[in-house]
C-alpha positions in Angstrom: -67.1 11.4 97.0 -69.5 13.9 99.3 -71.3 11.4 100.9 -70.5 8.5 103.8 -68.8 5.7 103.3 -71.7 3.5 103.3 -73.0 5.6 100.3 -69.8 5.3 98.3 -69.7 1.2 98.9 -73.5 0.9 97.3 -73.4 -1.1 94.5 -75.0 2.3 92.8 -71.5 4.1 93.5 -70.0 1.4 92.7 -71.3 1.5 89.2 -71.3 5.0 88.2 -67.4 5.0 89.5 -66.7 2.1 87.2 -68.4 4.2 83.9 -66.8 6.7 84.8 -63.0 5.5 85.1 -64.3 3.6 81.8 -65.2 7.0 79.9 -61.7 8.5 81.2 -60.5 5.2 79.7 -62.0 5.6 76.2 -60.9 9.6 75.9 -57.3 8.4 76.6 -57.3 5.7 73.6 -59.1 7.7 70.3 -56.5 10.4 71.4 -54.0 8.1 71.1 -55.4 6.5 68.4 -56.1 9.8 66.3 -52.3 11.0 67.2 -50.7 7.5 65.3 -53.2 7.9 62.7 -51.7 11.3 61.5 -48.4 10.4 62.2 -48.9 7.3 60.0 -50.3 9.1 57.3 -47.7 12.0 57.1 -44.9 8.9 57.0 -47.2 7.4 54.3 -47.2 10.7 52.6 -43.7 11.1 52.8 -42.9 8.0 51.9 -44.4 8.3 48.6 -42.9 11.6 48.1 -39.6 9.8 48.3 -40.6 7.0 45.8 -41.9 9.5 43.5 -38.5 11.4 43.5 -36.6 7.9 43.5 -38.9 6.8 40.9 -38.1 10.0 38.8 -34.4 10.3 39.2 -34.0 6.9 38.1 -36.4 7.5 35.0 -33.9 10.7 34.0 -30.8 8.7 35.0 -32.0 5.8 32.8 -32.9 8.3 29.9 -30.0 9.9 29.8 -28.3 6.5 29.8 -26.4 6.3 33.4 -27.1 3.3 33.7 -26.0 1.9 30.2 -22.6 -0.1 29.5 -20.4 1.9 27.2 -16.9 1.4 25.7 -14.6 4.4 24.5 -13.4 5.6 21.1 -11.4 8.6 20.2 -12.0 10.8 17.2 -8.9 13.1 15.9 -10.4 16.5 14.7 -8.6 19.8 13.4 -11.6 21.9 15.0 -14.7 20.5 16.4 -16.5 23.6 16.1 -18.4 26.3 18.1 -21.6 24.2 19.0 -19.9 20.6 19.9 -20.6 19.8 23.6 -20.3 17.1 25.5 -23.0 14.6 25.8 -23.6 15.5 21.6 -24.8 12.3 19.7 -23.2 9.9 17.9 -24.6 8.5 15.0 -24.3 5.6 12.2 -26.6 5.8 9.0 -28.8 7.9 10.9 -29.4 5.7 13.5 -27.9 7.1 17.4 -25.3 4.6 18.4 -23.5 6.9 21.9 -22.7 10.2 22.8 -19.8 12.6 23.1 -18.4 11.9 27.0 -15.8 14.8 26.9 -14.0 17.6 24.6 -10.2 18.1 25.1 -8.6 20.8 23.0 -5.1 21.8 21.9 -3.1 24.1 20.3 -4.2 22.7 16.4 -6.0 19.7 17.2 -9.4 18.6 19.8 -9.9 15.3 20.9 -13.6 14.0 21.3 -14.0 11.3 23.4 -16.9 8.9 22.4 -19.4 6.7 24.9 -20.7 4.0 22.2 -23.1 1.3 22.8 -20.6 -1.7 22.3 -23.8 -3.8 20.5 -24.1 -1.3 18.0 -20.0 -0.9 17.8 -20.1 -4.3 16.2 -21.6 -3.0 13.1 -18.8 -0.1 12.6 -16.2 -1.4 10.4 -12.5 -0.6 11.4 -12.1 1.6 8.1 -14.7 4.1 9.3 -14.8 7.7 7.8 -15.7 10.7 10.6 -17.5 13.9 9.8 -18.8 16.1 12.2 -21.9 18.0 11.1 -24.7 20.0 12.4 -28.4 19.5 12.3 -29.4 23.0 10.4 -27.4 25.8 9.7 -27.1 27.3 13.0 -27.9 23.9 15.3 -26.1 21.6 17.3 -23.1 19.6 16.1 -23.0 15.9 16.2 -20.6 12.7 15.2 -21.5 11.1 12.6 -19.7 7.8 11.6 -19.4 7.4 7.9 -19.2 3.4 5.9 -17.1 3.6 3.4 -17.7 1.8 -0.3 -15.5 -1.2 0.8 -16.1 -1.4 4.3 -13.5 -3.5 6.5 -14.5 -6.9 7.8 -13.4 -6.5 10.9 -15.5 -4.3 13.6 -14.1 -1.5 14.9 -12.4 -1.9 18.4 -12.5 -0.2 21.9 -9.7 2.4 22.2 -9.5 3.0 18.8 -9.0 6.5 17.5 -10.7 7.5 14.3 -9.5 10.6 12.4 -12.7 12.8 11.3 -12.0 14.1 7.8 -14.9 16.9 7.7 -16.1 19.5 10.4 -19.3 21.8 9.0 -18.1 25.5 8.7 -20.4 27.9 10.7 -21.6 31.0 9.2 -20.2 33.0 12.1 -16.6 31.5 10.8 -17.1 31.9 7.5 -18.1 35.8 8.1 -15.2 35.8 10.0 -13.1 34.7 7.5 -15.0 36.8 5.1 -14.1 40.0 7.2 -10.5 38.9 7.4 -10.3 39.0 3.4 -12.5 41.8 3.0 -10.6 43.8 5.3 -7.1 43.5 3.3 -8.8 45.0 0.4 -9.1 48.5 -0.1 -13.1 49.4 -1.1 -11.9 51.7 -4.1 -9.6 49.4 -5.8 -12.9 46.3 -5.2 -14.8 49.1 -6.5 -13.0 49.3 -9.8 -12.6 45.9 -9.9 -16.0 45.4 -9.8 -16.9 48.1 -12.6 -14.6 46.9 -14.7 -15.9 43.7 -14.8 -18.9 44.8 -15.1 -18.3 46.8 -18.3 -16.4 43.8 -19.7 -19.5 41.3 -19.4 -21.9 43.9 -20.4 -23.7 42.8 -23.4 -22.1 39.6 -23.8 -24.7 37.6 -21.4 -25.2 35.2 -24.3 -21.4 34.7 -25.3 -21.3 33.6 -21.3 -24.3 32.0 -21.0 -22.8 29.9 -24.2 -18.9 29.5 -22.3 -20.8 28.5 -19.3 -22.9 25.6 -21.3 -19.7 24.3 -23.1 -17.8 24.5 -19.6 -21.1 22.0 -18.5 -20.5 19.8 -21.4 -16.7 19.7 -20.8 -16.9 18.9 -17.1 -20.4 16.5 -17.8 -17.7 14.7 -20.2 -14.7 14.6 -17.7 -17.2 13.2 -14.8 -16.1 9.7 -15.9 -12.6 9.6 -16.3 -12.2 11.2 -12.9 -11.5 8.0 -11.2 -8.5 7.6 -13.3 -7.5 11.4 -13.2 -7.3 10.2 -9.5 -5.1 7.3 -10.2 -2.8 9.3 -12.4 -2.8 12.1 -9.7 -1.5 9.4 -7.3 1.3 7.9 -9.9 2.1 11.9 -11.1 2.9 12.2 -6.6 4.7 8.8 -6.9 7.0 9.6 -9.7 7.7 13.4 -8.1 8.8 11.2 -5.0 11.3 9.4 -7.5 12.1 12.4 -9.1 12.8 13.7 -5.7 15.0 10.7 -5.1 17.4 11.3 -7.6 17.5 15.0 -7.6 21.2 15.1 -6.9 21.7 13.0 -9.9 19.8 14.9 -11.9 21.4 17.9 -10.9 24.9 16.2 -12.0 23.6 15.5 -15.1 22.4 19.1 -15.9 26.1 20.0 -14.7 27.5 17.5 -16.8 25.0 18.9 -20.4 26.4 21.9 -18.9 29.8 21.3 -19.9 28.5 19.6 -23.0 27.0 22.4 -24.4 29.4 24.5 -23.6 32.1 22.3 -25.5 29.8 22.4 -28.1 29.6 25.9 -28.2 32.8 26.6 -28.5 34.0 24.3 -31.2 30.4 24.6 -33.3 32.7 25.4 -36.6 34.5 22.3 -35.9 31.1 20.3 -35.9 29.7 22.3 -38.6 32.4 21.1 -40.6 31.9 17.3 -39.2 28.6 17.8 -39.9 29.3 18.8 -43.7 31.6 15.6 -44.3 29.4 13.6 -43.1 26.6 14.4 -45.3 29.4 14.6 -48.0 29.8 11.2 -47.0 26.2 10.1 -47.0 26.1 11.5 -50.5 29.3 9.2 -51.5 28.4 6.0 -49.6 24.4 6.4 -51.2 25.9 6.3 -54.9 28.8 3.4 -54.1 25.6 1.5 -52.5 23.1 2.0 -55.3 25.6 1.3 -58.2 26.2 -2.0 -55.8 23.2 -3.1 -54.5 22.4 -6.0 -56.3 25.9 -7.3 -55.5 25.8 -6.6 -51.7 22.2 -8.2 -51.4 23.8 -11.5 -53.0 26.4 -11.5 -50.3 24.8 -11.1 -47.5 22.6 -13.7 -49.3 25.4 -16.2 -49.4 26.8 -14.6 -45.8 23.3 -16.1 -44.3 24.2 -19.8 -43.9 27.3 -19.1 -42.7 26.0 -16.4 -40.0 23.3 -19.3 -39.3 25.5 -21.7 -38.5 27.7 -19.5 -36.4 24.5 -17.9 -34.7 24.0 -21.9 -33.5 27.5 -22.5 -32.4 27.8 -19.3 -30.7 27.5 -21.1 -27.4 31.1 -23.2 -28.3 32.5 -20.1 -29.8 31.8 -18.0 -26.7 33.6 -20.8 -24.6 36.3 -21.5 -26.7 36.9 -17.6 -26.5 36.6 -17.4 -22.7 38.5 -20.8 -22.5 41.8 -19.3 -24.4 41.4 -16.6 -22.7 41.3 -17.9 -19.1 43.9 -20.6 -20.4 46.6 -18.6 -21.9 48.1 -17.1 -18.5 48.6 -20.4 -17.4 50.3 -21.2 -21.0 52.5 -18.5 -20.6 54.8 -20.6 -18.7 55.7 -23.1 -20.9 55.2 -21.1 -24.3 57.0 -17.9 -24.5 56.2 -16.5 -21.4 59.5 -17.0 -19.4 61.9 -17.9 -22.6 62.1 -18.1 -25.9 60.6 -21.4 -27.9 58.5 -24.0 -25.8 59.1 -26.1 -23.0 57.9 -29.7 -22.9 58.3 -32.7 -20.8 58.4 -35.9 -23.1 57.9 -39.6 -22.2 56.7 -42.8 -23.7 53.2 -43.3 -22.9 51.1 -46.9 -23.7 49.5 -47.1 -26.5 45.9 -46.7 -26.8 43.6 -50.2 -27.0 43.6 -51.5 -30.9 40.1 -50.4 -33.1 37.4 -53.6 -32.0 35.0 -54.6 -34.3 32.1 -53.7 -33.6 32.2 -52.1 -30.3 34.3 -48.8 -31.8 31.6 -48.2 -35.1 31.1 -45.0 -35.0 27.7 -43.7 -33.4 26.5 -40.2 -34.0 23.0 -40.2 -32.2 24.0 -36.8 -29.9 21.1 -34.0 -29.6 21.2 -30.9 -27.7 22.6 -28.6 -30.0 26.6 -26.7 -29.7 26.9 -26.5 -25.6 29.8 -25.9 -23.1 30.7 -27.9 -20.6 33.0 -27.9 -17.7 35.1 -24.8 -18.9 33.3 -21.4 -17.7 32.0 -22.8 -14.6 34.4 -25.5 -13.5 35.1 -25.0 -9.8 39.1 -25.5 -9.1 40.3 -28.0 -7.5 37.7 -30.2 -8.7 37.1 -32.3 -11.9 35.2 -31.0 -14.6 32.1 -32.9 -15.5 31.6 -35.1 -18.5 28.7 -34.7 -20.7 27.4 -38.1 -21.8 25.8 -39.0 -24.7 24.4 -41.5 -27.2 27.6 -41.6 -28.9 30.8 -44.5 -29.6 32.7 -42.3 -27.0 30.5 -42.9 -24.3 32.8 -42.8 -21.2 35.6 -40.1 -20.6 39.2 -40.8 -22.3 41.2 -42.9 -20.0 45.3 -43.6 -21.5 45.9 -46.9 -21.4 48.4 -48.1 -18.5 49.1 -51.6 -19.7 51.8 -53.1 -22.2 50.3 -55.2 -24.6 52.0 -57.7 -26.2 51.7 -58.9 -29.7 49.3 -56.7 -31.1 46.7 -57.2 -33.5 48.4 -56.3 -37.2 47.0 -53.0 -38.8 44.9 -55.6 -41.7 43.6 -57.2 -39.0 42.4 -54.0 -37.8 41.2 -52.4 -40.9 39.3 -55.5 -42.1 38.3 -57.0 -39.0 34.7 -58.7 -39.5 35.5 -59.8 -43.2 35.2 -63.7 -43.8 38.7 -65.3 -43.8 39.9 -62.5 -41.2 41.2 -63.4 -37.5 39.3 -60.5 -35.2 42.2 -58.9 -33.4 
């Protein structure tokens, strides 16, 4: 640099020139180097800084089930408590099956909405009780989903709404309600109260301690019929719904005794005077039936056939009763109705087909009993149907609508079938 040119083209110059533009070279490169090696390793750094958070937010999401596929049931409540917040647990015998998603409240009632695991909704049948309880006395509040003795065959389904039957009182509430009572009562009058019971039980420890023990056995013995107590409880509310019912007719009734009573009332010497001949009466018809007894019980004796017999045509008598009865209107036209006397249309008719031997013997092979037929119910307009049986008249009566000629003669009729007689 300092010297001539000749001095700066040796092959001495030459070479320190080269190591140093080779040095310069070196410097420039580790300070490159060394400045991507720290900003590598501060991106490396922050890079896992980010995957830890990632890796921890999704560990919390996950736990606190973000991620998880749930389906919706509603649970009617009258309260749900002081301590019921969202995101509370839901559980089936014991075991967590969702969680509370949201509280809504109204005037009387709050609605809980329910995030449940739909593998483990399978297993709720759709007759599921509700209560809503708390872990200890002054903890949390939870769901809890509650089998019943005859649980449902079918599951429970999404959407469903399930009214809980029992929320846990708190002890705040119930010293509230406490305060309420306590406050309507006036501390001298609860004071008396108090000493007077206290003088009545003093002394008699053992009498209670003995009224307590029979109580025990009296309610230890009523345990087992309580199941029916319950049944009759629920016919006792069914026949007070019938009752209800026919209230108005009851109350008509009552009127109507009402007016009863008061005839009663006012004509009670008249029925004490009934009452007097009929006991005069008793005392008459008792010595007419004991001088006679012997001779009623023979009659009614001999009246039993006959009431027999006429208990087993009852059936005919009946219909012969109705049958004159429904038929006399019509006979009213021709047999004193209109006029005086009767009024007949008379003809010549055929005569009837001569007595054959032996197709007219008489038959009496007919079971059944006494019956009517084709009187009450015949249908008008129509022809009443004819009852056969195993009988000579076998077929309906039909009037003959031929002339015969030359009749059979009444001996050949009566002794038809004899040797030496012609058959008609």
């Amino acid at each position: 640099m300092f010297g001539s040119a000749e001095t700066r083209s040796s092959p001495v110059a030459r070479a320190y020139h080269g190591h140093v533009s080779r040095q310069l070279y070196d410097t420039d490169d580790r300070a490159r180097w060394s400045l991507w090696s720290a900003v590598r390793l501060k991106l490396a750094g922050a890079a896992l800084v980010v995957t830890l958070a990632a890796i921890v937010v999704v560990a919390l999401s996950m736990f606190a089930g973000r991620y998880a596929t749930t389906v919706a049931v509603t649970v009617d409540a009258p309260r749900a408590g002081l301590v019921l917040d969202p995101d509370a647990k839901v559980t089936l015998r014991g075991v967590e099956i969702g969680r509370v998603s949201a509280v809504r409240r109204t005037t009387d009632r709050v609605w809980l909405t329910l995030a449940l695991d739909p593998e483990a909704l399978r297993f709720v049948p759709a007759n599921v009780r509700v209560d809503i309880r708390s872990t200890t006395v002054f903890g949390a509040k939870y769901v809890n989903f509650v089998v019943p003795q005859m649980p449902s065959a079918e599951p429970l389904r999404p959407g469903a709404t399930v009214r809980a039957d029992a929320v846990t009182v708190e002890f705040n509430t119930l010293f509230e309600h406490l305060t309420r009572v306590l406050a309507q009562i006036a501390p001298e009058r609860l004071n008396a109260t108090l000493s007077a019971l206290g003088a009545a039980l003093r002394g008699r420890g053992a009498e209670l301690g003995d009224l307590l023990a029979r109580a025990d056995a009296y309610l230890r013995d009523l345990n087992p019929s309580l199941p029916a107590l319950h049944r009759d409880t629920i016919a006792t509310a069914q026949v007070t719904s019938l009752y209800a019912d026919t209230v108005d007719d009851l109350l008509r009734t009552a009127a109507d005794l009402t007016t009863t009573s008061t005839t009663i009332a006012d004509r009670a010497d008249e029925l004490d005077a009934l009452l007097l001949n009929v006991i005069g009466l008793a005392d008459t018809t008792t010595a007419v039936l004991t001088e006679n007894e012997r001779p009623v019980d023979a009659a009614l004796a001999l009246l039993r056939p006959t009431t027999t017999l006429v208990d087993a045509y009852k059936p005919v008598l009946n219909c012969v009763v109705l049958g004159l009865a429904q038929t006399l209107p019509a006979a009213e036209s021709f047999v004193g109705g209109v006029q005086p006397g009767a009024v007949f249309n008379a003809g010549f008719m055929y005569g009837g087909e001569p007595y054959t031997y032996p197709d007219d013997l008489p038959k009496v092979n007919a079971t059944g009993g006494p019956h009517c037929e084709g009187i009450l119910d015949r249908t008008p307009g129509t022809h009443s149907p004819y009852l056969v049986t195993d009988t000579a008249e076998h077929t309906p009566y039909i009037p003959s609508t031929t002339l015969t000629l030359n009749p059979p003669k009444v001996f050949q009729v009566l002794f038809a079938g004899l040797p030496g007689i012609t058959p008609p």
